[in-house]
C-alpha positions as a Markdown table, in Angstrom:
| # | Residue | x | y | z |
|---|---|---|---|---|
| 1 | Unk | -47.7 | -63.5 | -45.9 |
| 2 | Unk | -46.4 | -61.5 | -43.0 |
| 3 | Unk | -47.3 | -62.9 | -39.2 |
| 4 | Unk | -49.8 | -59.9 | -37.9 |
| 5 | Unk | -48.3 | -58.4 | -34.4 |
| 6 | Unk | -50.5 | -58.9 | -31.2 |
| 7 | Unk | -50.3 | -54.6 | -31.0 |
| 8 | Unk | -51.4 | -54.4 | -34.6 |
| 9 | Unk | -54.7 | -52.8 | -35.5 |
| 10 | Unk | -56.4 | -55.9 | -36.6 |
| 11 | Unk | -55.9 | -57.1 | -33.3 |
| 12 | Unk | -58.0 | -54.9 | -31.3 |
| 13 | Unk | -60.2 | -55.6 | -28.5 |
| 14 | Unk | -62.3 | -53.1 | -29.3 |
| 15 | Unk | -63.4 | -50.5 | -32.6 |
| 16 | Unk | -60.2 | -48.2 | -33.1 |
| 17 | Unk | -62.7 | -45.3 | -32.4 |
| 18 | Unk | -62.7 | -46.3 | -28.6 |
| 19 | Unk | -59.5 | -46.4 | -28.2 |
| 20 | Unk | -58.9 | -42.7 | -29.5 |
| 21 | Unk | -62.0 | -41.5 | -27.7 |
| 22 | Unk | -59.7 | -42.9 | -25.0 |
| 23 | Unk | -56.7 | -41.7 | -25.6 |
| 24 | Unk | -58.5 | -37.8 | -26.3 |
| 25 | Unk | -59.8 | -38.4 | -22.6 |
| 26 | Unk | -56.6 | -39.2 | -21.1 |
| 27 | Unk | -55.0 | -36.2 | -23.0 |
| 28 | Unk | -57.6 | -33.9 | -21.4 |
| 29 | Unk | -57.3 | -35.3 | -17.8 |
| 30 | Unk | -53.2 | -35.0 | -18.3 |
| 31 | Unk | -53.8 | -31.4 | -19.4 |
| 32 | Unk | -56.6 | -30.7 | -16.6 |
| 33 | Unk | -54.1 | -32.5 | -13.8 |
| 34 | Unk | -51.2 | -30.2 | -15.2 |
| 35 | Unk | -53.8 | -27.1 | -14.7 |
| 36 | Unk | -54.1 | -28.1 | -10.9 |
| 37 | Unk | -50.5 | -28.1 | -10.3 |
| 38 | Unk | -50.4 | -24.4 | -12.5 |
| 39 | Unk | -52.7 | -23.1 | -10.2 |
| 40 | Unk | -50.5 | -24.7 | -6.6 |
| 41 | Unk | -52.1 | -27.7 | -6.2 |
| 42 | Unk | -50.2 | -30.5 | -4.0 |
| 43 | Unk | -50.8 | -33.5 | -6.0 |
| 44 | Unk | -50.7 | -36.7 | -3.2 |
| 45 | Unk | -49.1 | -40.0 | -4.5 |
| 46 | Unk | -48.2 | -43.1 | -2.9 |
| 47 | Unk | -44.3 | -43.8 | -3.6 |
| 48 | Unk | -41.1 | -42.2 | -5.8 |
| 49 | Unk | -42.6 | -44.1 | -9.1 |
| 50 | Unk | -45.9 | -42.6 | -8.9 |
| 51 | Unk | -43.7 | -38.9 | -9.2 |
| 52 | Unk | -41.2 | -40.5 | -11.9 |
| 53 | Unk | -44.0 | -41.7 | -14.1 |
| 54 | Unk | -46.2 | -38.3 | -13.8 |
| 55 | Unk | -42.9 | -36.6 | -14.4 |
| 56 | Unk | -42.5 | -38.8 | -17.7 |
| 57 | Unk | -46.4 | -37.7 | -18.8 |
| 58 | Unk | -45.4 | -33.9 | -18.4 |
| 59 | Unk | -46.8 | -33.2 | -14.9 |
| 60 | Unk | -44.4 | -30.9 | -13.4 |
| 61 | Unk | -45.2 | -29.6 | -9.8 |
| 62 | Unk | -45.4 | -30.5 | -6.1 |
| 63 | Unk | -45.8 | -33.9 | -5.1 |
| 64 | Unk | -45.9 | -35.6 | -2.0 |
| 65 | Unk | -45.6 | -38.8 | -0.8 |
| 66 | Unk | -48.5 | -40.1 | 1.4 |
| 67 | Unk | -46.9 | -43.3 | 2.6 |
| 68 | Unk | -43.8 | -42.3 | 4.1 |
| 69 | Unk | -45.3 | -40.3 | 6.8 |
| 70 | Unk | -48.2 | -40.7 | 9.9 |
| 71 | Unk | -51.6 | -40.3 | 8.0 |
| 72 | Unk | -52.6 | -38.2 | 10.6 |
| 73 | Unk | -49.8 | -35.9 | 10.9 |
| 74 | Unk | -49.5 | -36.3 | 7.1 |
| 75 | Unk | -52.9 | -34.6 | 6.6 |
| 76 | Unk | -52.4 | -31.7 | 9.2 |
| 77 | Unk | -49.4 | -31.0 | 7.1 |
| 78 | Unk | -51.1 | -30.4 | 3.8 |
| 79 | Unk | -54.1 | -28.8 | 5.6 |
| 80 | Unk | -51.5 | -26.2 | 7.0 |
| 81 | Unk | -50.4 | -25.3 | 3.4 |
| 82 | Unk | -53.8 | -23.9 | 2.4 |
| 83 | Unk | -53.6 | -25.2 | -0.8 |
| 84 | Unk | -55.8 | -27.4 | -2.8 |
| 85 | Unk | -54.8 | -31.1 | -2.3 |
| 86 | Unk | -55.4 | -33.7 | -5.3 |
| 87 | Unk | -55.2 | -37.0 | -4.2 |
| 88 | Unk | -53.4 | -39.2 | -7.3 |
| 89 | Unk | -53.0 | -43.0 | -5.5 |
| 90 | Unk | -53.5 | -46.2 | -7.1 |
| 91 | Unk | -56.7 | -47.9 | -7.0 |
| 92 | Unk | -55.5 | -51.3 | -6.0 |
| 93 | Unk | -57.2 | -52.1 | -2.6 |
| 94 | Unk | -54.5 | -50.6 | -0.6 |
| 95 | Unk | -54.5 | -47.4 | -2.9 |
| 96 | Unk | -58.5 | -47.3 | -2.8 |
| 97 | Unk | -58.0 | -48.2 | 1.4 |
| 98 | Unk | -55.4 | -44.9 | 1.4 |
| 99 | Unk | -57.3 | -42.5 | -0.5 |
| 100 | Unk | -60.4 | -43.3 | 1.4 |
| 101 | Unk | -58.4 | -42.2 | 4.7 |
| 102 | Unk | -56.7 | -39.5 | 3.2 |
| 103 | Unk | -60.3 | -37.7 | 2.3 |
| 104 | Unk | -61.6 | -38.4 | 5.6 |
| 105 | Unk | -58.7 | -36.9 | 7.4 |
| 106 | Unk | -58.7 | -33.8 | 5.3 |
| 107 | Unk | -62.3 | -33.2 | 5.8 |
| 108 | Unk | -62.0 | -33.6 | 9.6 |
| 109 | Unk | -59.5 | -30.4 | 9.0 |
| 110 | Unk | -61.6 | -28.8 | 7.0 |
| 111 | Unk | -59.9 | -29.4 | 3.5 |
| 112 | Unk | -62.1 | -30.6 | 0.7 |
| 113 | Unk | -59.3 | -32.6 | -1.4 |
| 114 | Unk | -59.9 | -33.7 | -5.3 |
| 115 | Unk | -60.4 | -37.3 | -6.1 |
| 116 | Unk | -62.6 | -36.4 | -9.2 |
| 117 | Unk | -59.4 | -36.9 | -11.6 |
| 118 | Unk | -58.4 | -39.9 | -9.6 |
| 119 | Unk | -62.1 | -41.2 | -10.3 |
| 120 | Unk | -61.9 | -40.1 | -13.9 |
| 121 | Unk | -58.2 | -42.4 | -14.4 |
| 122 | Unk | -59.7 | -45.2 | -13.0 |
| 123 | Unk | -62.6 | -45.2 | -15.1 |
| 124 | Unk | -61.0 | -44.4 | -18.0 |
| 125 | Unk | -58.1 | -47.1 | -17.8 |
| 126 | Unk | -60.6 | -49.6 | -16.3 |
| 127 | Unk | -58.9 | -52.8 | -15.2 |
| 128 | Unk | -55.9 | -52.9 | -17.7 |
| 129 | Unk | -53.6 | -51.2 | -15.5 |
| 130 | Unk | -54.0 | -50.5 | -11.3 |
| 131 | Unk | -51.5 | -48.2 | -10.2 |
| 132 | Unk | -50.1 | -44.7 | -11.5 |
| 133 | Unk | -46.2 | -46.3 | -12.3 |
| 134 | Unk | -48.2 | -47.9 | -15.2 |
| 135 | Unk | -49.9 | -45.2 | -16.9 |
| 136 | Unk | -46.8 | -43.9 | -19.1 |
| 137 | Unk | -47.2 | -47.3 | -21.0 |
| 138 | Unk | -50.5 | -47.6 | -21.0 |
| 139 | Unk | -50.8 | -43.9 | -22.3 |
| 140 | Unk | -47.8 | -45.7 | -24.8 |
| 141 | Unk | -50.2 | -48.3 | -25.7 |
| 142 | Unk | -52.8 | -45.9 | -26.6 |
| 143 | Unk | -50.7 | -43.8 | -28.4 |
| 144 | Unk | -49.2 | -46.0 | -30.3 |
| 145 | Unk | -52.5 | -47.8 | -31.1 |
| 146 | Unk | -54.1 | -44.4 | -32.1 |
| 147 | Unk | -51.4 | -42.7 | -34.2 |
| 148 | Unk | -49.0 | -45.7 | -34.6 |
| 149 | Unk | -46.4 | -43.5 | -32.8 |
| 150 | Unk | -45.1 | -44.3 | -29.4 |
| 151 | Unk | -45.6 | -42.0 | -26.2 |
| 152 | Unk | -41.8 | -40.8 | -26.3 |
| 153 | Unk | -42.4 | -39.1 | -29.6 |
| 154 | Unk | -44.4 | -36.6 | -28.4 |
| 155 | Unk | -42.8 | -35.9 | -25.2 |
């Protein structure tokens, strides 16, 4: 008899159904992210990873990195462009600390930013991962769990 494989299907945490309720979630919020950058959306991320590992998922568009600059003059900066700000950072404490600031700034100037996809990630992922650089393998994991393909195949 063959060992069984910690990813293998009989080792789930959970009823397969939840994870492909998951992974049809995820899918949608990659496709509804994608639809905000379409449409000129400035998504906000925290370093170069976050941008390499949205690039790997598909997301193509403007990105800009919130920690390399003054918050303040950050903020005023976006604001000037008009467009609709979605604010991607990890939800570790820092990230949570950062995208708490980053909305408050933006309101002061009058911009109402998106965190609702941010919010949706986090929920969705829960606490297996905590930061954007790891969603291309956890959306690996789910793939692979879900379809028994990995997330490179489709890409």
């Amino acid at each position: 008899m063959r060992p069984r494989k910690p990813g293998s299907k009989r080792y789930l945490k959970a009823p397969l159904i939840v994870y492909e309720k998951r992974m049809e979630q995820m899918d949608k919020l990659l496709d509804e992210l994608q639809d905000f950058v379409n449409q000129g959306s400035i998504i906000v991320v925290e370093g170069k990873r976050d941008v390499v590992a949205l690039k790997s998922l598909g997301i193509r568009g403007e990105f800009r990195l919130a920690t390399h600059h003054s918050l303040v003059n950050f903020c005023e900066e976006l604001a000037k462009t008009g467009k609709q700000i979605v604010i991607l950072t990890d939800w570790d404490r820092r990230g949570n600390i950062l995208a708490d600031k980053l909305v408050e700034n933006l309101h002061a100037l009058g911009v109402n930013p998106d965190t609702r996809i941010r919010d949706l990630v986090v929920s969705l992922v829960q606490k297996e991962i905590k930061d954007i650089e790891s969603l291309p393998g956890y959306v690996g994991k789910l793939r692979q769990i879900t379809t028994g393909t990995d997330a490179t195949d489709s890409l």
